[in-house]
C-alpha positions, -999 to 999 in steps of 0.1 A, spaced: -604 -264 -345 -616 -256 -380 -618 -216 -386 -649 -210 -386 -653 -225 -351 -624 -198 -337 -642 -168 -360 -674 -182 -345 -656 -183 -307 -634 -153 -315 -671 -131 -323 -685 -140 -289 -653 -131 -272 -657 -97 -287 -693 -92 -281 -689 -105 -244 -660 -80 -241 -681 -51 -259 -709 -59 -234 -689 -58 -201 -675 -23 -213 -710 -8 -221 -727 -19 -186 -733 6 -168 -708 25 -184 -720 60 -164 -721 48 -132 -684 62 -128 -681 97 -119 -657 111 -148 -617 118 -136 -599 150 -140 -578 136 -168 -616 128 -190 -630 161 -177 -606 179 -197 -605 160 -224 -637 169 -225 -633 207 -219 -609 203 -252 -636 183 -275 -657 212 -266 -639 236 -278 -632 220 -310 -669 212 -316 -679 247 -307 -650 269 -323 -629 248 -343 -599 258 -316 -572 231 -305 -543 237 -301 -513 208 -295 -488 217 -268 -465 190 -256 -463 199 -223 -501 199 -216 -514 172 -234 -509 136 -252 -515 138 -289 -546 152 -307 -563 115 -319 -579 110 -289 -595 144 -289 -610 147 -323 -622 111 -317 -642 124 -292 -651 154 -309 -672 130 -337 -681 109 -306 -695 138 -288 -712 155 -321 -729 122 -325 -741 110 -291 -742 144 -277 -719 155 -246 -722 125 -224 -700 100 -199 -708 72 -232 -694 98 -255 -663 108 -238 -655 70 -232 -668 53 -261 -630 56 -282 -621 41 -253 -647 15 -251 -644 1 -289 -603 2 -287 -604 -23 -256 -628 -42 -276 -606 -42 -306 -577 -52 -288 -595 -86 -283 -613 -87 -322 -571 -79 -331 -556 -109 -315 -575 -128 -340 -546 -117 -368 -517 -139 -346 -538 -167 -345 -511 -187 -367 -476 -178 -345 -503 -179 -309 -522 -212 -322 -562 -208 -328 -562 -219 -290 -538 -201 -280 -558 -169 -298 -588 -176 -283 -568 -179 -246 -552 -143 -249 -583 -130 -262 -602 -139 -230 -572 -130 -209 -574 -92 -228 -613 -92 -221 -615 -104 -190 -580 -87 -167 -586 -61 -145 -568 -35 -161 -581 -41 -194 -614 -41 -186 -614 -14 -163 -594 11 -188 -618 3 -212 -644 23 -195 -620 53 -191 -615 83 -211 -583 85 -216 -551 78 -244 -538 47 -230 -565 20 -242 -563 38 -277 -527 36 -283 -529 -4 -269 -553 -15 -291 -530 4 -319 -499 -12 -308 -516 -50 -313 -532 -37 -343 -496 -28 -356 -482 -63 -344 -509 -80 -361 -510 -60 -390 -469 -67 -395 -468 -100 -389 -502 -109 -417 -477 -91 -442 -446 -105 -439 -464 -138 -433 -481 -138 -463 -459 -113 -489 -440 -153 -493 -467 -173 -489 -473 -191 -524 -511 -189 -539 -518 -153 -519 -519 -124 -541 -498 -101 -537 -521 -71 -531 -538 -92 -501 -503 -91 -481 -497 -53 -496 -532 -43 -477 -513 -57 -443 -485 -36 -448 -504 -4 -453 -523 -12 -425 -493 -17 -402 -482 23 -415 -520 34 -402 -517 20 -367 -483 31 -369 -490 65 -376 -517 66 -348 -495 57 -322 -479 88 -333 -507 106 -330 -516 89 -296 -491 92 -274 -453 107 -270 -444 68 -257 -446 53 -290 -408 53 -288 -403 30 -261 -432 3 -278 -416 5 -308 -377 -2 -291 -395 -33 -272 -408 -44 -305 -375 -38 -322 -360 -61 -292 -380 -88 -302 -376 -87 -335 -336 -89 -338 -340 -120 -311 -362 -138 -334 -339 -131 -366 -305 -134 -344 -310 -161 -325 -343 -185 -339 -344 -215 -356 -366 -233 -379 -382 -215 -407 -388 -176 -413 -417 -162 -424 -396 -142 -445 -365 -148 -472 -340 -129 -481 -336 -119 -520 -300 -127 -518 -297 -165 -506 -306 -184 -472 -300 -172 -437 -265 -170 -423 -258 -186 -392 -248 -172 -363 -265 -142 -346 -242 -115 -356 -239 -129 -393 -279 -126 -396 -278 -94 -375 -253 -79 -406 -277 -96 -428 -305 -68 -416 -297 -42 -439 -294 -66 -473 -331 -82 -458 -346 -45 -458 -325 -28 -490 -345 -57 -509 -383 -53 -489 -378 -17 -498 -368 -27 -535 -405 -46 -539 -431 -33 -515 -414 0 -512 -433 17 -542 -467 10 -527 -461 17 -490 -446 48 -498 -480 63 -505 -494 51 -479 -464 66 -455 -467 102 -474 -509 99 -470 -500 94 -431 -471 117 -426 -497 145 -441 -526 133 -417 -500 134 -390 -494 171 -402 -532 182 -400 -536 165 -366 -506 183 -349 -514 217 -366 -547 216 -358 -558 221 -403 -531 243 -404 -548 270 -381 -514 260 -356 -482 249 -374 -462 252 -345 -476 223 -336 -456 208 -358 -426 212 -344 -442 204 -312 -446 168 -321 -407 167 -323 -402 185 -293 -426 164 -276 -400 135 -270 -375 151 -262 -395 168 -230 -413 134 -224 -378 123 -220 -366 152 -200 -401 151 -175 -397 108 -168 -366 118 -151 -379 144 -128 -388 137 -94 -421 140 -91 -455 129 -69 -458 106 -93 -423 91 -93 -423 52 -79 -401 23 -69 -386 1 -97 -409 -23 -84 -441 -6 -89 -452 -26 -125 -438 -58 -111 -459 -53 -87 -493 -48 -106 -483 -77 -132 -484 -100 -97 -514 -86 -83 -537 -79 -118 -520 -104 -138 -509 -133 -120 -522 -161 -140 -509 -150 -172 -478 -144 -157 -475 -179 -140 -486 -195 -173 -468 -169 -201 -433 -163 -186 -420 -198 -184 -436 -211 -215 -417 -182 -228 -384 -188 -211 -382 -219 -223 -396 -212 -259 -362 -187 -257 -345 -212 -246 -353 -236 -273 -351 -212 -300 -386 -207 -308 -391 -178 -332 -424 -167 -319 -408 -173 -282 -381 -152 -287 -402 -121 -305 -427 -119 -276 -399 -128 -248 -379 -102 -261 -407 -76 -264 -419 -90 -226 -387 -86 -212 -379 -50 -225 -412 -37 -221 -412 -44 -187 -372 -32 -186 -376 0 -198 -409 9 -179 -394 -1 -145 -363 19 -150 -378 51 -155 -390 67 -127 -421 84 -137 -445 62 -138 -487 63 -140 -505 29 -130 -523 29 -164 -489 21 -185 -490 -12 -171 -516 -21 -202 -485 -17 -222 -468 -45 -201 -497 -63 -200 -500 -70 -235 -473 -93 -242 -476 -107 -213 -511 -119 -222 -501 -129 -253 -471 -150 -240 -499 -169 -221 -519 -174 -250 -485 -191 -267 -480 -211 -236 -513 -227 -239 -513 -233 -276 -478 -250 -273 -489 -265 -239 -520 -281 -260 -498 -288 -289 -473 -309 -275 -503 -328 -254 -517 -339 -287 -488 -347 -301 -481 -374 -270 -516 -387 -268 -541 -382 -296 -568 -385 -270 -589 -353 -264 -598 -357 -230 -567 -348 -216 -566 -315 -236 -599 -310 -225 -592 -314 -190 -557 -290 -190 -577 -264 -206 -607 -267 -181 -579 -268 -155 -562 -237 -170 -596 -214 -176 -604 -227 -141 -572 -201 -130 -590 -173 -147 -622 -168 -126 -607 -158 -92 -590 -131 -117 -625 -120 -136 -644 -123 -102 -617 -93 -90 -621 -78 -125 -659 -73 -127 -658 -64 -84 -631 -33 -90 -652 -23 -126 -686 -23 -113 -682 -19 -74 -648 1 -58 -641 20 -90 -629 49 -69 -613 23 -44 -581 46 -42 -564 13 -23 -563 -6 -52 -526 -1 -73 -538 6 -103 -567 31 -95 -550 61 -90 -570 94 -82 -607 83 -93 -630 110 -85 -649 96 -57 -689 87 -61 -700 111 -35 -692 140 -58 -726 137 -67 -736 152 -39 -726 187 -48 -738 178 -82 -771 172 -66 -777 205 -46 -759 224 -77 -787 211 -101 -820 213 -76 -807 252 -71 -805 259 -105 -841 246 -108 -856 264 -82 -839 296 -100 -857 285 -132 -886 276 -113 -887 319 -98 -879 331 -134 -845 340 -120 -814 343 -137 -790 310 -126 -768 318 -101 -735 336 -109 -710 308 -98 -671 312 -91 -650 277 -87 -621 288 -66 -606 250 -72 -587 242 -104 -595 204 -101 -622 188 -130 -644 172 -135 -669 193 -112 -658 223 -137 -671 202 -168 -705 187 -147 -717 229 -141 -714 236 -177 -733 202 -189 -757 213 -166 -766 247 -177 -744 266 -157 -724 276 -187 -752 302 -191 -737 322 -166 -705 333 -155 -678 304 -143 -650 319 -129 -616 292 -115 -582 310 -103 -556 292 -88 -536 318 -63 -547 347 -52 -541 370 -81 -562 401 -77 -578 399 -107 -590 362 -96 -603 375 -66 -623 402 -80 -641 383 -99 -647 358 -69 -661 391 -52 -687 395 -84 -702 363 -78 -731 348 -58 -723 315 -54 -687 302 -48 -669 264 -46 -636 262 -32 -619 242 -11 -604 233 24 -571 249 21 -591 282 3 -621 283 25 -603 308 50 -594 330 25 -629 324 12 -645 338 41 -625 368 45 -635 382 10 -671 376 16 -668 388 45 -651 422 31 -681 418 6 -705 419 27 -690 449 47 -679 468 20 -645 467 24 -630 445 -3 -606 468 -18 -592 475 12 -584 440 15 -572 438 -22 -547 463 -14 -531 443 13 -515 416 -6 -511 383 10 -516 397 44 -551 397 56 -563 402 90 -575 373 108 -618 369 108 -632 387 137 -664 365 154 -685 391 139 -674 390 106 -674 350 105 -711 353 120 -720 379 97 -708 355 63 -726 322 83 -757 346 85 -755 356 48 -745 321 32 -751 282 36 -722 262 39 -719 228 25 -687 205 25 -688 177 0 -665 149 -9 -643 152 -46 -618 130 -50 -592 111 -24 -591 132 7 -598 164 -13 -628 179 -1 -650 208 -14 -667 241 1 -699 256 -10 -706 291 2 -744 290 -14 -763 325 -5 -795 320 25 -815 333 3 -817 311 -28 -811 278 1 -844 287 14 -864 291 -16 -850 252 -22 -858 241 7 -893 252 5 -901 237 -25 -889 204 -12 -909 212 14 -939 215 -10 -928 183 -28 -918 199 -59 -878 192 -55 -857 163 -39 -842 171 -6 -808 178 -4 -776 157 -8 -756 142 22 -727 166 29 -698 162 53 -695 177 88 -676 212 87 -651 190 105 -636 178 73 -616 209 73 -594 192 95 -583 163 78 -577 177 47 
């Protein structure tokens, strides 16, 4: 395959990817995790005011990324997920720099695999770190292995390999910036690495300064510091820029331009609580199993082709075997061992894993040529091994575009379900009937501390007015619930709920407020009184988490008779006050 032909194939990978990420890319309801991403790009956009804190949030790339995306597309689902969008497509354009070690087949096979997977594909169209810091980790696999490939290539300049290395520091340094688990990508890659200089054979794709390789794996692993003192010696000069110019972006990020230098510090306290936190028991603790799992379900034919072309690349010494076996291996190691675990950090495992495929077919297609130059029979066991891919990409474009907020599937884990939009609904046709009646909107209180709906009543226009959230009953919280005309809570609050409004409506609130946690029990004329003075509307969120609107009589009825008139929609579906059970 001449190079043009795989830049040719390579370019409709990418745009095929790009287009499968863009379709219908706000069909899906946004998830907590997005929502307050976006709550944060809002506040930088509109006051210049983040501020990093380890133990709330991932690194601050993610969010000024959105921040330009936002400023340019305005505050939309395309905004919020299009960093996440371009870095799944670039983790396909990227495998295009291991086209050498993979094979140009073998390149074009993991390409599809990374455009194609469930996972992948579906991440790609989420808001959130993890796609970022994937497509950074290839980018700093590809980046490394162009430079030291080509720093002792003969007729290369060396400024061409010198542009590699200083790209490997940028992705390097945004991994940093991504995400606090940089640490254990860059241990799997240093796994790899010391099993391809240990224990390969055949050439390397770089020499040392002093000599030829020893032999023996712990003679070349002695050699490692004499290998780096002399990389150091030549390219050191130029990539030290390069590291001070990211160490000082690194800087800004964390201390938000210097308005936060705390932050700082916060960055290096950030592992050490990441560490301390994965240990924890926690909901969201699982079985060592749980990414084996997923690899079997989401990634079984690259596992079935990648892991023994791998095992017996290892086993045959293969450099290029042994790097991505030993990143594989570790990867998935280190991920299964620790206990906290989040179905999205399978991407991380599913990386190599692609990739090992994408070796396994190149050798695969290799060796077949080398045994018969006739191309039929390459032809036919890479029909035969694409054929393996399309029960996989018929799943893929199923879970992306149809049961996105299937909660059953392993690695969906607490989508925000589609019939949120119901609220949404009757939230936006009474705010236009208020418009309509030269009204002010609606004071609204969110007694719920879940987003996104939070992040949907500002977009809307409801940041106009007063939204109040509380967790607890804190008295402060509950006087401002008392001061508002509309209030969203939910099942576990909506007792509570109707014991203030019912101490509203009778004028007896700060008796209650003076009670503490003890509150009488609803008498049948107080609860008939608040059913008399307010609509009550139960709405799905997300999982089994369901939603209570207390919307005053009033303001429903002036709705319902312009839908009567035709001017408005009718209202949403809503559940059967019977929900409250089954919460």
């Amino acid at each position: 395959m001449s190079i043009r032909v795989f830049y040719g194939l390579l370019g409709a990978l990418v745009l095929g990817a790009l287009a499968l990420r863009l379709h219908q890319i706000d069909a899906m309801l946004l998830w907590h995790d997005e929502a307050v991403n976006g709550t944060l790009t809002r506040g930088i956009l509109e006051h210049f005011h983040y501020r990093y804190h380890y133990r709330m949030f991932h690194g601050p790339s993610l969010f000024y990324l959105d921040a330009i995306a936002v400023a340019l597309l305005g505050h939309s689902h395309i905004a919020l997920r299009i960093v996440s969008v371009l870095s799944g497509t670039a983790l396909v354009a990227a495998v295009g720099l291991l086209r050498e070690p993979l094979g140009r087949v073998g390149a074009l096979f993991a390409a599809l695999g990374l455009a194609l997977a469930p996972v992948e594909l579906y991440y790609s169209r989420v808001g959130i770190h993890e796609m970022l810091f994937v497509a950074l980790s290839l980018g700093l696999v590809g980046c490394v292995g162009r430079w030291l490939l080509l720093r002792e290539r003969s007729g290369v300049h060396r400024t061409t390999a010198m542009r590699w290395g200083r790209g490997a520091l940028v992705c390097l340094g945004g991994m940093f910036a991504t995400k606090e688990t940089v640490i254990l990508t860059l241990g799997a890659l240093t796994c790899g690495l010391l099993a391809a200089w240990c224990w390969g054979e055949g050439t390397l794709p770089v020499v040392l300064g002093r000599g030829t390789l020893p032999s023996g794996p712990w003679a070349r692993l002695r050699a490692v510091p004499v290998w780096l003192r002399d990389l150091i010696r030549q390219d050191g000069p130029s990539l030290t820029r390069t590291a001070i110019a990211v160490g000082a972006g690194l800087v800004v990020l964390f201390s938000s331009f210097f308005t936060f230098p705390p932050g700082v510090l916060y960055f290096f306290a950030a592992f050490f609580a990441w560490a301390g936190s994965s240990t924890v028991q926690t909901h969201l603790h699982q079985p060592f199993t749980y990414f084996l799992e997923l690899l079997r379900l989401e990634y079984w034919p690259f596992v079935l082709i990648g892991l023994p072309a791998l095992i017996i690349g290892c086993l045959r010494r293969e450099r290029v075997a042994l790097f991505l076996g030993g990143w594989t291996f570790s990867i998935i190691g280190v991920y299964s061992i620790l206990p906290y675990k989040t179905p999205w950090c399978v991407l991380n495992l599913g990386l190599p894993v692609i990739l090992g495929a994408g070796y396994g077919v190149g050798r695969m297609l290799e060796r077949l040529s080398a045994r018969s130059p006739a191309r039929s029979l390459r032809t036919l066991t890479l029909v035969a091994l694409l054929v393996l891919l399309v029960p996989l990409t018929a799943r893929s474009l199923e879970l992306t575009y149809e049961r996105y907020d299937d909660r059953t599937v392993g690695f969906i884990w607490a989508p925000t379900r589609r019939e949120l939009s119901w609220i949404l609904q009757d939230l936006a046709q009474i705010l236009a009937t208020s418009r309509d009646l030269q009204q002010p909107a609606p004071d609204v209180f969110l007694w719920h501390g879940k987003e996104p709906l939070y992040g949907y009543l500002r977009q809307m226009g409801y940041v106009e007015t007063r939204i109040g959230s509380g967790y607890g009953r804190k008295k402060e919280v509950l006087e401002r619930l008392l001061k508002s005309e509309l209030v969203i809570t939910d099942a576990q609050r909506f007792e509570r709920t109707q014991q203030l409004l019912a101490a509203r409506l009778l004028g007896t609130s700060s008796v209650l407020l003076e009670k503490g946690r003890e509150w009488p029990a609803l008498t049948p004329e107080e609860r008939q009184r608040v059913e008399g003075a307010y609509m009550v509307r139960w709405y799905p969120e997300m999982g089994r988490h369901v939603l209570v609107a207390f919307i005053p009589r009033l303001l429903w009825q002036q709705y319902l008779e312009r839908v009567a008139g035709g001017q408005l929609p009718p209202p949403a579906s809503s559940l059967p006050p019977e929900t409250e059970r089954f919460e």
